[in-house]
MILUM-732739 format. One record per residue (C-alpha): residue in three letters; x, z, y. Coordinates in nm, 2 decimals. Each point is the difference from the previous one (the first is absolute). Example, Ala and Ser with C-alpha at 12.3 -4.5 7.8 and 13.67 -1.06 7.14 Angstrom:
2
{type->ALA&u->1.23&w->0.78&v->-0.45} $
{type->SER&u->0.14&w->-0.07&v->0.34} $
//
This chain:
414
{type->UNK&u->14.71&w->-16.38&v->-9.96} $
{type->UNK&u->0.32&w->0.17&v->-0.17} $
{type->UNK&u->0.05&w->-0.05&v->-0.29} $
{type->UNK&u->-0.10&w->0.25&v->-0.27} $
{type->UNK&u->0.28&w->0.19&v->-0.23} $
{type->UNK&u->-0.30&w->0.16&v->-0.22} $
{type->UNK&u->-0.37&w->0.03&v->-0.02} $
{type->UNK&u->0.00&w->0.36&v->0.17} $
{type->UNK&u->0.16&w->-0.17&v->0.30} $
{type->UNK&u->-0.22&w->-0.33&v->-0.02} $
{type->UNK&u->-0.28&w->0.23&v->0.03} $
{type->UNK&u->0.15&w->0.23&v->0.27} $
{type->UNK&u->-0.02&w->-0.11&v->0.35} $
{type->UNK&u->0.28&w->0.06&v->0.20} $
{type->UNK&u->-0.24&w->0.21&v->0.27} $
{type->UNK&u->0.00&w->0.27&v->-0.26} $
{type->UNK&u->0.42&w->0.05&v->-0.02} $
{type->UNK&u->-0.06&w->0.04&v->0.41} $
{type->UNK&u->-0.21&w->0.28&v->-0.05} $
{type->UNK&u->0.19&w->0.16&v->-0.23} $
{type->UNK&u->0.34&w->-0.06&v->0.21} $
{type->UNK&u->-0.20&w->0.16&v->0.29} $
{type->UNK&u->-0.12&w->0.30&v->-0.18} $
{type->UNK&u->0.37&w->0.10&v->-0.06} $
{type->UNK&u->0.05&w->-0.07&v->0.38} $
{type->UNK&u->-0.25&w->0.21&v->0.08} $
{type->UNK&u->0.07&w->0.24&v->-0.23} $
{type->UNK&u->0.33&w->0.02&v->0.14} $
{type->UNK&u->-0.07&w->-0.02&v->0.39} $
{type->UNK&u->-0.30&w->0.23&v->-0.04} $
{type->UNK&u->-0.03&w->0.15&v->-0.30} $
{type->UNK&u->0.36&w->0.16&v->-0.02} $
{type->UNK&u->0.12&w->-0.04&v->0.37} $
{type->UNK&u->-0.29&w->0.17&v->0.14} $
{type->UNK&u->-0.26&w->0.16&v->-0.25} $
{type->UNK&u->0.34&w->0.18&v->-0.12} $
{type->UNK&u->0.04&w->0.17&v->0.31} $
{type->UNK&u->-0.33&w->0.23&v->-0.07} $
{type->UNK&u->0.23&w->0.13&v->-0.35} $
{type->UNK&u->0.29&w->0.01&v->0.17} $
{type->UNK&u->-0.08&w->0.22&v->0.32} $
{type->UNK&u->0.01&w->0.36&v->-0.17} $
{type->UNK&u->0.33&w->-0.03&v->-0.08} $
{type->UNK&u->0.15&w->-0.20&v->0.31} $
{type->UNK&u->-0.23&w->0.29&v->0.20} $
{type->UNK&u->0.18&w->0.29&v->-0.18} $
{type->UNK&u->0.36&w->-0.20&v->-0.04} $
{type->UNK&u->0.01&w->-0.05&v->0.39} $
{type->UNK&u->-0.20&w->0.24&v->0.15} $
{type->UNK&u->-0.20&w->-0.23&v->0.16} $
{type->UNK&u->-0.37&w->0.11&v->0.14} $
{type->UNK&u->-0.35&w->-0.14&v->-0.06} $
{type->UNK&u->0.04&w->-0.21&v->0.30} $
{type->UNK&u->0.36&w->-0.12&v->-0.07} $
{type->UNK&u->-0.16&w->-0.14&v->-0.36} $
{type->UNK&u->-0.26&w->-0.18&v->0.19} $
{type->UNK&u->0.22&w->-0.14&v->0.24} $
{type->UNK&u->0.25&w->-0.13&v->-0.30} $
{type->UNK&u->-0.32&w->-0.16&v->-0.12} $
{type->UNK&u->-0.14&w->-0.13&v->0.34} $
{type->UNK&u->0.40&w->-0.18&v->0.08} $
{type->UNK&u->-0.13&w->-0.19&v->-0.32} $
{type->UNK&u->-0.25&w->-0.17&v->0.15} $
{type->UNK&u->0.11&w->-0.03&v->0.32} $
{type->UNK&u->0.30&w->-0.24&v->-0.20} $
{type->UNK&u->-0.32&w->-0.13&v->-0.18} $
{type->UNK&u->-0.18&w->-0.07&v->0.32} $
{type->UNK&u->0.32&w->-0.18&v->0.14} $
{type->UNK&u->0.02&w->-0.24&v->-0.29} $
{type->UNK&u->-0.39&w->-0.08&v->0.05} $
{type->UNK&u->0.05&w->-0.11&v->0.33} $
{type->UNK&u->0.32&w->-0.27&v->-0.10} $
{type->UNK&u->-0.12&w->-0.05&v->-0.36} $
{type->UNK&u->-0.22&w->-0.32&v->0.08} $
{type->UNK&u->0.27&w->-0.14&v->0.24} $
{type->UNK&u->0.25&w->0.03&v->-0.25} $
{type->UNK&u->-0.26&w->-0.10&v->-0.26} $
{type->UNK&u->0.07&w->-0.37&v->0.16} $
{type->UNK&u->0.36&w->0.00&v->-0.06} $
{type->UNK&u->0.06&w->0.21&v->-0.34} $
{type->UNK&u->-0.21&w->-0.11&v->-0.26} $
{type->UNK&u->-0.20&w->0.28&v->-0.15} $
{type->UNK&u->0.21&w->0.03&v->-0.32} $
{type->UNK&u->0.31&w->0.06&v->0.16} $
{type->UNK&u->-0.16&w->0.22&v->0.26} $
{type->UNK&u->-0.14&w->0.25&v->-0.27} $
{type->UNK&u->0.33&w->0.00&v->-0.17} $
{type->UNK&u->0.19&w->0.08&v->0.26} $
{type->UNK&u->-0.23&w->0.27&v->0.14} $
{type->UNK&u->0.05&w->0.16&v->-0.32} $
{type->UNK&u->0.35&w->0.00&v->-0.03} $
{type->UNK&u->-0.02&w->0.18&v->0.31} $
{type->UNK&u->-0.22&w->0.25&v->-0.12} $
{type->UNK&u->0.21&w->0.08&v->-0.27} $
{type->UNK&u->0.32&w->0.07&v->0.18} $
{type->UNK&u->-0.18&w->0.19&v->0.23} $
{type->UNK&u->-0.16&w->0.19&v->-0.25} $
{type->UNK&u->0.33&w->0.13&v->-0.13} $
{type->UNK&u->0.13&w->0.03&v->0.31} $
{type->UNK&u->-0.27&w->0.28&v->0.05} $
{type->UNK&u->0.15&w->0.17&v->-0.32} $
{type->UNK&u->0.29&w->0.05&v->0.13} $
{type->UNK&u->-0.14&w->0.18&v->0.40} $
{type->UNK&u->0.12&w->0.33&v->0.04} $
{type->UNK&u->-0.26&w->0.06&v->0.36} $
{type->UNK&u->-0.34&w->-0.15&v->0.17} $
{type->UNK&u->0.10&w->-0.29&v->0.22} $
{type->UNK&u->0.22&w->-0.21&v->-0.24} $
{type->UNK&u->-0.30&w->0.01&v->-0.20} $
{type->UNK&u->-0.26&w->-0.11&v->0.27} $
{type->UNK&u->0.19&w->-0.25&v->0.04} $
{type->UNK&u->0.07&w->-0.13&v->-0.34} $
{type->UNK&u->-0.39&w->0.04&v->-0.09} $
{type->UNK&u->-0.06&w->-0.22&v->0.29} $
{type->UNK&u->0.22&w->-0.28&v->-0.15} $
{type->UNK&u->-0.22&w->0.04&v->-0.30} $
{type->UNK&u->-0.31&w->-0.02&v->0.19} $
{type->UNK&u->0.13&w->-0.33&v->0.16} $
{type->UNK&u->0.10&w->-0.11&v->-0.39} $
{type->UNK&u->-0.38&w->0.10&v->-0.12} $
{type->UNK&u->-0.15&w->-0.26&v->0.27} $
{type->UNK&u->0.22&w->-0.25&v->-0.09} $
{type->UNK&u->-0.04&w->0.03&v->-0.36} $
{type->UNK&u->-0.39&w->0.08&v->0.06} $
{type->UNK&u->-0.12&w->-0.30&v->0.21} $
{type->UNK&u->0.18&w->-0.34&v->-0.18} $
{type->UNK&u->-0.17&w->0.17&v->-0.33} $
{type->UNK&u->-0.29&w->0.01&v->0.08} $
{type->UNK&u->0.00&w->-0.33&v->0.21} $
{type->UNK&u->0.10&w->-0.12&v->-0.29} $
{type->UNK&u->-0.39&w->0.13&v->-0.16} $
{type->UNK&u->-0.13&w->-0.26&v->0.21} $
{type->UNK&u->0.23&w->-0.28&v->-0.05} $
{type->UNK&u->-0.05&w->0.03&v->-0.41} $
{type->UNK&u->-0.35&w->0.10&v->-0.04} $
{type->UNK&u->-0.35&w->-0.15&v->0.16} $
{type->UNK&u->-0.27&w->0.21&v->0.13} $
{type->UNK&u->-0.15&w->0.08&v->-0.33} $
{type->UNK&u->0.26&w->0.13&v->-0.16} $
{type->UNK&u->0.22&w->0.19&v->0.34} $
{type->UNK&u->-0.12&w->0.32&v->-0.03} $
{type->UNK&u->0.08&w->-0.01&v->-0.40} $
{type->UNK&u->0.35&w->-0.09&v->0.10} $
{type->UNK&u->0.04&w->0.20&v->0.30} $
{type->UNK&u->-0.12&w->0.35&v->-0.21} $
{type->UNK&u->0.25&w->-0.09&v->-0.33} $
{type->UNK&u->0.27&w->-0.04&v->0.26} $
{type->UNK&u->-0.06&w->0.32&v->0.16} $
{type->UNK&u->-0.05&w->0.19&v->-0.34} $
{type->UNK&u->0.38&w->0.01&v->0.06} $
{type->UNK&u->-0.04&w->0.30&v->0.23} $
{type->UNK&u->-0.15&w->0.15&v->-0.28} $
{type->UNK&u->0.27&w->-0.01&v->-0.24} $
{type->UNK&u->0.22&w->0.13&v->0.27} $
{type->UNK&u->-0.18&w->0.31&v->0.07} $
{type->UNK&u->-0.01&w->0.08&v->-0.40} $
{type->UNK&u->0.34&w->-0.03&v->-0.01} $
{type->UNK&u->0.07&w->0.21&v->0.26} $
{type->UNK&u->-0.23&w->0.24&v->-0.16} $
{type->UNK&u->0.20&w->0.03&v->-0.26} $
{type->UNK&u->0.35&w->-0.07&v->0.11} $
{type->UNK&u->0.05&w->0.22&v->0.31} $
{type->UNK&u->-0.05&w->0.31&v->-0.18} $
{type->UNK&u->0.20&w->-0.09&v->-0.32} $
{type->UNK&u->0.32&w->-0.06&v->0.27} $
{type->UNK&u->-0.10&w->0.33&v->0.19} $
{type->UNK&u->0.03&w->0.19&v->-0.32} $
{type->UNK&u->0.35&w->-0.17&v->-0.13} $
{type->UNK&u->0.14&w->-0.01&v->0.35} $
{type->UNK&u->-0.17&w->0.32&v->0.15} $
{type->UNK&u->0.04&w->0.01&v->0.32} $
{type->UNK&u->0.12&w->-0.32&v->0.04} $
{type->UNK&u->-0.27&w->-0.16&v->-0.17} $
{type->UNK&u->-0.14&w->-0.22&v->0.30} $
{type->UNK&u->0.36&w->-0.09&v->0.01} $
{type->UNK&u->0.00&w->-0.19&v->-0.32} $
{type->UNK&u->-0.36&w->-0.11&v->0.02} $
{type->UNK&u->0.04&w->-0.18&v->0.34} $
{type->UNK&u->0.28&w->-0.17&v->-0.12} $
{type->UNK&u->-0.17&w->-0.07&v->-0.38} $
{type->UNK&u->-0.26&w->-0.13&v->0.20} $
{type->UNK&u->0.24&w->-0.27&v->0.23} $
{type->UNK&u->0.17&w->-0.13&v->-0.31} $
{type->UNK&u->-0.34&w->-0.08&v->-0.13} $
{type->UNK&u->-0.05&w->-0.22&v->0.29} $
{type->UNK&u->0.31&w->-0.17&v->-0.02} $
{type->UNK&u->-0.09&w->-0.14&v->-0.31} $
{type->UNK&u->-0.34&w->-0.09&v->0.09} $
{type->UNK&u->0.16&w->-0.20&v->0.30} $
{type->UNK&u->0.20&w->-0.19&v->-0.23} $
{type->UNK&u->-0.40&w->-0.11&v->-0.24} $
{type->UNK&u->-0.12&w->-0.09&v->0.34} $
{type->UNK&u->0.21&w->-0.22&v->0.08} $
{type->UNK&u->0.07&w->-0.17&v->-0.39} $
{type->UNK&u->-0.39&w->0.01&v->-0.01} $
{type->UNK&u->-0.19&w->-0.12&v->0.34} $
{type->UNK&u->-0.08&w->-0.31&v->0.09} $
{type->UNK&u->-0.17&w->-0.07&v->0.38} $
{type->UNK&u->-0.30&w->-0.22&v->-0.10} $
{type->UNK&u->-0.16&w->-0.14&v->-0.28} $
{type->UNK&u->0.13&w->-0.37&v->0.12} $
{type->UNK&u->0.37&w->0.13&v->-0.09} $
{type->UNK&u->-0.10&w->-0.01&v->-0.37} $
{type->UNK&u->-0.22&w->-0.31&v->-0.01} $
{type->UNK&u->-0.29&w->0.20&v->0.01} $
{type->UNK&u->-0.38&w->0.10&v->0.14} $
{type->UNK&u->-0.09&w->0.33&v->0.11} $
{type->UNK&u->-0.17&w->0.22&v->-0.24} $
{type->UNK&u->-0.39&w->-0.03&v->-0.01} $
{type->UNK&u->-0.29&w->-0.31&v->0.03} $
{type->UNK&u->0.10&w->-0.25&v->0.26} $
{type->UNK&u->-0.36&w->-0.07&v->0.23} $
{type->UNK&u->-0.07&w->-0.28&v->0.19} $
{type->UNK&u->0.26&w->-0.01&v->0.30} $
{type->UNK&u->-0.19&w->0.04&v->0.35} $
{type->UNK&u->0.22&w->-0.13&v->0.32} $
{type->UNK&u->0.03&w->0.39&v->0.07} $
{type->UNK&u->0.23&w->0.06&v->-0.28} $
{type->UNK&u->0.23&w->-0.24&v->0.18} $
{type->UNK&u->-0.02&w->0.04&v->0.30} $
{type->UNK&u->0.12&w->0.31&v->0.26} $
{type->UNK&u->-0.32&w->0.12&v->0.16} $
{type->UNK&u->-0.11&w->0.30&v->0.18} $
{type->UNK&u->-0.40&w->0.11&v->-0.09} $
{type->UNK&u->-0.15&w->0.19&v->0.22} $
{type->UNK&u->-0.04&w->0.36&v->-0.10} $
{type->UNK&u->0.35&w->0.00&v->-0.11} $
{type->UNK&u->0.22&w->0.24&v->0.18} $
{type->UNK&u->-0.25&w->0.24&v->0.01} $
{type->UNK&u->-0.03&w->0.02&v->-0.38} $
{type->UNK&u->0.41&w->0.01&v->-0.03} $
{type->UNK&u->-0.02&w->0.26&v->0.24} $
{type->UNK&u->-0.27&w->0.19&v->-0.22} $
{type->UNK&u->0.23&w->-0.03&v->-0.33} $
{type->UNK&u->0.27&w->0.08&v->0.22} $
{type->UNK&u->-0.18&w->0.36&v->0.12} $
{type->UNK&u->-0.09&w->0.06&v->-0.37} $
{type->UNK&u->0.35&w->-0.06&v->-0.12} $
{type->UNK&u->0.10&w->0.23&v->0.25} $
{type->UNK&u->-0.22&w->0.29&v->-0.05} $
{type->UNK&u->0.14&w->-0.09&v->-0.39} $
{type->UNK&u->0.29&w->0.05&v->0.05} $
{type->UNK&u->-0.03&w->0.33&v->0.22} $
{type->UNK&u->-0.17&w->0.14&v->-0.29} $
{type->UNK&u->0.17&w->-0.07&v->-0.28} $
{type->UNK&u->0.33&w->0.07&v->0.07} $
{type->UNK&u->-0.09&w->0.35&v->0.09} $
{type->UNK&u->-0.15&w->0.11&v->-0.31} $
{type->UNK&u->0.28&w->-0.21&v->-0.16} $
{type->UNK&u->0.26&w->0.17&v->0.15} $
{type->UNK&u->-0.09&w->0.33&v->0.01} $
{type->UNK&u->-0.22&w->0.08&v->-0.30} $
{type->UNK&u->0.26&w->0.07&v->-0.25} $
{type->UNK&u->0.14&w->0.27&v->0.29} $
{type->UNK&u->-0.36&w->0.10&v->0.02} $
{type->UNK&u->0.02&w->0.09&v->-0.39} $
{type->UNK&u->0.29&w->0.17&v->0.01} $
{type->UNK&u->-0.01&w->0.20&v->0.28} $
{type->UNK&u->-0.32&w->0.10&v->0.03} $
{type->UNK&u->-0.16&w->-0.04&v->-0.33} $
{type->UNK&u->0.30&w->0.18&v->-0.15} $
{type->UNK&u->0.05&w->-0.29&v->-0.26} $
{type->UNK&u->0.29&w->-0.05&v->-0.14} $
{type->UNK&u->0.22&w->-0.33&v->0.10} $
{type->UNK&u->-0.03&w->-0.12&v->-0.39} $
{type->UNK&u->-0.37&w->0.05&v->0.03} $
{type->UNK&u->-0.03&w->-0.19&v->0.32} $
{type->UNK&u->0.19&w->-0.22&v->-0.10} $
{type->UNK&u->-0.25&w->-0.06&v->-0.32} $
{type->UNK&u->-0.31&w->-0.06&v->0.27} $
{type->UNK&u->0.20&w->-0.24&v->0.23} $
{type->UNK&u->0.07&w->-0.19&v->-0.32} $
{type->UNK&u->-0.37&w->0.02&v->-0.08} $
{type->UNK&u->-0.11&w->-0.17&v->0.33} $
{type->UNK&u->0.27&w->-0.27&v->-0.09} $
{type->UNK&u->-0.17&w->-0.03&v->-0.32} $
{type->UNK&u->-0.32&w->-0.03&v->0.17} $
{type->UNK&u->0.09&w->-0.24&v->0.31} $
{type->UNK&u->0.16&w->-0.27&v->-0.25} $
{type->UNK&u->-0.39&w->-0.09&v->-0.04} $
{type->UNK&u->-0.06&w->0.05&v->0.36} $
{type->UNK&u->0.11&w->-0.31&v->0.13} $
{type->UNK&u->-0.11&w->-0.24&v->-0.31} $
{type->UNK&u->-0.33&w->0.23&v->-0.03} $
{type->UNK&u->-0.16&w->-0.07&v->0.35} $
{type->UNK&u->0.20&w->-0.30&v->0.07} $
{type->UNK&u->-0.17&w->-0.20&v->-0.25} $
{type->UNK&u->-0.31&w->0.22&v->0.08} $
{type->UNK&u->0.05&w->-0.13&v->0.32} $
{type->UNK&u->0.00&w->-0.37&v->-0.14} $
{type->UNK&u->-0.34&w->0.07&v->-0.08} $
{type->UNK&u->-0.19&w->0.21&v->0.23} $
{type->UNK&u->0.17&w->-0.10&v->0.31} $
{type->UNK&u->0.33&w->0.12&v->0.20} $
{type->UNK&u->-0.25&w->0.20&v->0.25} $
{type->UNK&u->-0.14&w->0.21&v->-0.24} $
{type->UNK&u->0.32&w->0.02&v->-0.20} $
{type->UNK&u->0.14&w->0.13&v->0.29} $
{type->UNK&u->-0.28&w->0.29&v->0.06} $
{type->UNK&u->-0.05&w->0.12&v->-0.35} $
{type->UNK&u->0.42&w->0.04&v->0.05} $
{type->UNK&u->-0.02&w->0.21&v->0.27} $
{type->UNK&u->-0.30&w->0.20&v->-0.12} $
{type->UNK&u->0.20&w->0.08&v->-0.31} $
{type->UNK&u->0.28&w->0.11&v->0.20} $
{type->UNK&u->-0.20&w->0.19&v->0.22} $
{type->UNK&u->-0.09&w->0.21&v->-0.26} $
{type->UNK&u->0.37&w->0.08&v->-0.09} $
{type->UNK&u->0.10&w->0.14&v->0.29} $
{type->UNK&u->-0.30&w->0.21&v->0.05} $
{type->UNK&u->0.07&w->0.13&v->-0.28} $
{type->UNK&u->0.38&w->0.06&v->0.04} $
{type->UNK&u->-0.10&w->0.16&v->0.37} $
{type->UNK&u->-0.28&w->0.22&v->-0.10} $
{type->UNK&u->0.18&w->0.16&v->-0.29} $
{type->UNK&u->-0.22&w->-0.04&v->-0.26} $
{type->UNK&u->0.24&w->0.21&v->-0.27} $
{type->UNK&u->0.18&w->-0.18&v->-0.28} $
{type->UNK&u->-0.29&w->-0.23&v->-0.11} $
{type->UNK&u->-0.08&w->-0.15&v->0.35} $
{type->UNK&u->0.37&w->-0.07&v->0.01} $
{type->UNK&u->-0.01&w->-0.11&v->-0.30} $
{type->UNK&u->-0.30&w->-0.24&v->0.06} $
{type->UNK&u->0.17&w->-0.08&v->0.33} $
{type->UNK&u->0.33&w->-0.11&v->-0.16} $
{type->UNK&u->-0.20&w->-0.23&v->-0.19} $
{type->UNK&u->-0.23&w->-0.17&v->0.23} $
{type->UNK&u->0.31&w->-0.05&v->0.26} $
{type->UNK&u->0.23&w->-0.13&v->-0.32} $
{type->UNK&u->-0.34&w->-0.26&v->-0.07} $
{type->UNK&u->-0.03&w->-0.13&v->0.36} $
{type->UNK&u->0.33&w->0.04&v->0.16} $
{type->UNK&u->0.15&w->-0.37&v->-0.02} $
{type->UNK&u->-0.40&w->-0.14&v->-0.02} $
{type->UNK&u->0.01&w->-0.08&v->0.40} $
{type->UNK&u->0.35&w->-0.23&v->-0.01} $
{type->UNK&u->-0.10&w->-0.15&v->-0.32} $
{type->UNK&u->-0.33&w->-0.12&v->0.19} $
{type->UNK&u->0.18&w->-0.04&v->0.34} $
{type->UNK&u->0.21&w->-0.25&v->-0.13} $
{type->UNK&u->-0.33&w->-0.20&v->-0.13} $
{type->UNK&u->-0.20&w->0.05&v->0.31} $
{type->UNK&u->0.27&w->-0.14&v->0.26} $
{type->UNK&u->-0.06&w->-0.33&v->-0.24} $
{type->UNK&u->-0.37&w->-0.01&v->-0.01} $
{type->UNK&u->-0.01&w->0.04&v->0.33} $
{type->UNK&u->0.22&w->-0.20&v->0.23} $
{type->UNK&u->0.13&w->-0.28&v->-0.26} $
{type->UNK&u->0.31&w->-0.01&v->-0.23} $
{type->UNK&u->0.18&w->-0.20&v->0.30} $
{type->UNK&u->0.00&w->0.32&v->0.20} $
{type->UNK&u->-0.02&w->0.27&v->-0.30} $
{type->UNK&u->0.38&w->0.09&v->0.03} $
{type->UNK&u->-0.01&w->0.05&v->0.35} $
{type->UNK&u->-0.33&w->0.20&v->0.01} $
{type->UNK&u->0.10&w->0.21&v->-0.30} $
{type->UNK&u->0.35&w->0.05&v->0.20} $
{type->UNK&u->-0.25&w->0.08&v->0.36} $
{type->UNK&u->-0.19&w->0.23&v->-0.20} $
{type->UNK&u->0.29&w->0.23&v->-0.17} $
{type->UNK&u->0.12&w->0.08&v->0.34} $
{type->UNK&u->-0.31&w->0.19&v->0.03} $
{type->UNK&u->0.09&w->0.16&v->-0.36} $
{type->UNK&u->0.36&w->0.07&v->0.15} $
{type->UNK&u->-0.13&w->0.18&v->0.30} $
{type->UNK&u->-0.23&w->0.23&v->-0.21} $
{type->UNK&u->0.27&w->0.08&v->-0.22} $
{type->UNK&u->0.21&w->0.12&v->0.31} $
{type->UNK&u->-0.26&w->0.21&v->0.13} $
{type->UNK&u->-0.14&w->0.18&v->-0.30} $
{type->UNK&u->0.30&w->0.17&v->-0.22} $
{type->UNK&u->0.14&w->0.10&v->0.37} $
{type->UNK&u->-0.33&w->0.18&v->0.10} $
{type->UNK&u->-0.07&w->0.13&v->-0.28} $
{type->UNK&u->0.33&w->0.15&v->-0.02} $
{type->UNK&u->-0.02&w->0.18&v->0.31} $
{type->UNK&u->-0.35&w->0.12&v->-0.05} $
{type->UNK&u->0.10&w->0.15&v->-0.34} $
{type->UNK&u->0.33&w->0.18&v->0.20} $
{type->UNK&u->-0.24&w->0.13&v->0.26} $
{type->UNK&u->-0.28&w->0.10&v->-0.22} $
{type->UNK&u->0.20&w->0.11&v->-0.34} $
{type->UNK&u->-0.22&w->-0.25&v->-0.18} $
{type->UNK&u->-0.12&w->-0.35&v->-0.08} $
{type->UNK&u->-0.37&w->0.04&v->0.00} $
{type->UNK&u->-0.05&w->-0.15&v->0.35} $
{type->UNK&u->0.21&w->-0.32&v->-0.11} $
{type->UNK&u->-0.24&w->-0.06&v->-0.29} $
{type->UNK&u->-0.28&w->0.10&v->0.15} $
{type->UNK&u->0.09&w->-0.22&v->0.29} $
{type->UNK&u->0.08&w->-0.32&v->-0.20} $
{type->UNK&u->-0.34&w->0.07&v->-0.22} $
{type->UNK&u->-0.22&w->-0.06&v->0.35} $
{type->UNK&u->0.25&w->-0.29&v->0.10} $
{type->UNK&u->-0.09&w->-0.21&v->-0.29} $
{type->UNK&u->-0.43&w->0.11&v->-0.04} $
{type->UNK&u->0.06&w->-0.23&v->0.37} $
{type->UNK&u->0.19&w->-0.27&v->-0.15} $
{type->UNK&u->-0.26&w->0.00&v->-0.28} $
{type->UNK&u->-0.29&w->-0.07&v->0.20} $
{type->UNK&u->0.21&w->-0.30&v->0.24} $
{type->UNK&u->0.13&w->-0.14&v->-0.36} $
{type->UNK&u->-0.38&w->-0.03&v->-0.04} $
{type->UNK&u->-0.10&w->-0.15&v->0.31} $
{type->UNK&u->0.28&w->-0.26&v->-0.05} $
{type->UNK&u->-0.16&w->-0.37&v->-0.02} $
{type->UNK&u->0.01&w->-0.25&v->-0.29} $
{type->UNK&u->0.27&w->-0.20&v->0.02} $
{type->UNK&u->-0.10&w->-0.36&v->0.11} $
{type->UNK&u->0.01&w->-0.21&v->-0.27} $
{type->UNK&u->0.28&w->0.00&v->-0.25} $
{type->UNK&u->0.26&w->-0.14&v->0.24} $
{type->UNK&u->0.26&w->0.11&v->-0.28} $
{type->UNK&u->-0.01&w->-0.19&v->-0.31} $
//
């Protein structure tokens, strides 16, 4: 054990100054890089004539870089330690950030977005390997929801910032708040790296939570049987996840603006509300999760979520949007926040960072698809209500296969 410099520190565990290191990464890699994107697109849209499908091809490049960093992220995992991973990543994403600020047409931009894509994986998966590696099995979900509060923050800010810059820069406004954003980062890269360590053994120490009696499992690298087919169940649900969420997280703000006649401010003000909302969502049914099981975690997510973009699609005037802002804002970062929990419980923390690396492929490829369809459906159709309605009966079916999900065998996490 380290030493102690006061009694707030004696009593702290050094788990906790992970999570708190990761929130800002994911605040940055997420919560900024991407859920800033949603603010930003009126104005990019208006500054470079750029269509509805353009916009959801911008986004889409993102995950494509996203899903590219997926695939090499647990191959380079062996070489980079985690730390230096996620701080790198994000100095990436800052530069490219800025470098966005300063596009003057459509493909420079794909293809700085898709650098920040690749940055967001690599920031995304050493952080939250780094859950596991910190925290036992009673306490993951805890860790792996205050971590992903992060996005939270980020999508408040952005709430709030975006439209500030458009009004003092007018016209240039995304301008200054893509490059706002990138500096933001770039000091966040520079935490990460003062503030992560790669395992509680670095420090002297034990992973947060009760130590149980070791079983030869924990130890050893075993296949059960049942196993691929449940990572290929999360996987599936991650994907259909990350379909979903990215369009209404996208394109909602748009939707405000254009065709509820809000003002940017104003949707600005409900985009900071589901922000407000989704920094519980991840600590709220994560440690719900803890309790009544990742399975049902997982359904009760998507039944929430379901609901949101039902509402969004059916047009249920200013109240069901309202109602929908807030149930999507409550659920959206639920499903990682478990995910990263569930990949634990069930195949073992030997193979956790691997299967939680397996399984966000799945997430990448959903993000590809969705923001790209849906962008071309709204171009054809005038209109997002297909999208919405779409993604609404997408997840009522990952509901009901998060239910049928087994227990997890044993505790083969601790």
């Amino acid at each position: 054990m380290t030493k102690a410099t006061s009694p707030l520190v004696a009593k702290l565990h050094y788990g906790w100054i992970i999570v708190a290191t990761s929130a800002l990464g994911l605040f940055s890699c997420f919560g900024l890089a991407r859920y800033a994107y949603s603010m930003l697109i009126p104005g990019m849209q208006a500054g470079l004539n750029l269509s509805y499908d353009r916009m959801g091809f911008i986004g889409t490049a993102n995950f494509v870089g996203y899903l590219a960093s997926v695939l090499a992220a647990p191959k380079l995992l062996g070489r980079l330690a985690p730390r230096w991973m996620a701080a790198s990543a994000l100095l990436v994403i800052g530069l490219g950030m800025i470098g966005i600020g300063l596009c003057t047409s459509f493909l420079p931009i794909l293809a700085l977005y898709a650098l920040v894509g690749m940055g967001s994986g690599f920031t995304n998966i050493p952080l939250m390997a780094l859950v596991t590696f910190w925290f036992r099995s009673e306490h993951r979900g805890k860790a792996a929801g205050l971590a992903i509060a992060g996005n939270g923050i980020g999508i408040i800010l952005a709430g709030f910032l975006v439209p500030a810059l458009n009004r003092s820069f007018g016209a240039d406004g995304w301008r200054a708040g893509w490059m706002v954003l990138g500096a933001i980062c770039l000091g966040i890269a520079l935490v990460t790296a003062a503030l992560l360590r790669n395992h509680p053994s670095d420090l002297g120490l034990e992973p947060v939570g009760r130590l149980v009696d070791a079983s030869p499992e924990q130890f050893i690298h075993r296949e059960h049987k049942g196993d691929g087919s449940v990572l290929f169940r999360l996987g599936i649900l991650y994907l259909i996840f990350g379909a979903t969420f990215m369009v209404y997280g996208t394109f909602i703000v748009t939707t405000m603006v254009r065709e509820y006649g809000l003002s940017e401010a104003r949707a600005g003000l409900y985009w900071s509300w589901v922000g407000f909302f989704s920094f519980f969502s991840g600590i709220g049914f994560g440690t719900l999760s803890d309790r009544i099981g990742r399975r049902r975690g997982l359904a009760l997510v998507f039944t929430v979520q379901t609901a949101a973009y039902l509402l969004a699609g059916l047009k249920a005037g200013m109240s069901g949007l309202t109602i929908s802002l807030v149930l999507y804002g409550c659920a959206v970062f639920a499903i990682p926040a478990i995910m990263a929990a569930a990949v634990g419980d069930y195949l073992g923390l030997n193979r956790a960072s691997a299967a939680f690396g397996t399984i966000t492929i799945f997430f990448g490829l959903g993000q590809v698809i969705g923001p790209a369809g849906a962008g071309m459906i709204a171009k054809s159709t005038g209109a997002f209500t297909a999208p919405y309605l779409i993604a609404g009966m997408l997840t009522t079916c990952a509901a009901v296969l998060a239910f049928l999900l087994p227990e997890p065998a044993g505790k083969r996490t601790q």
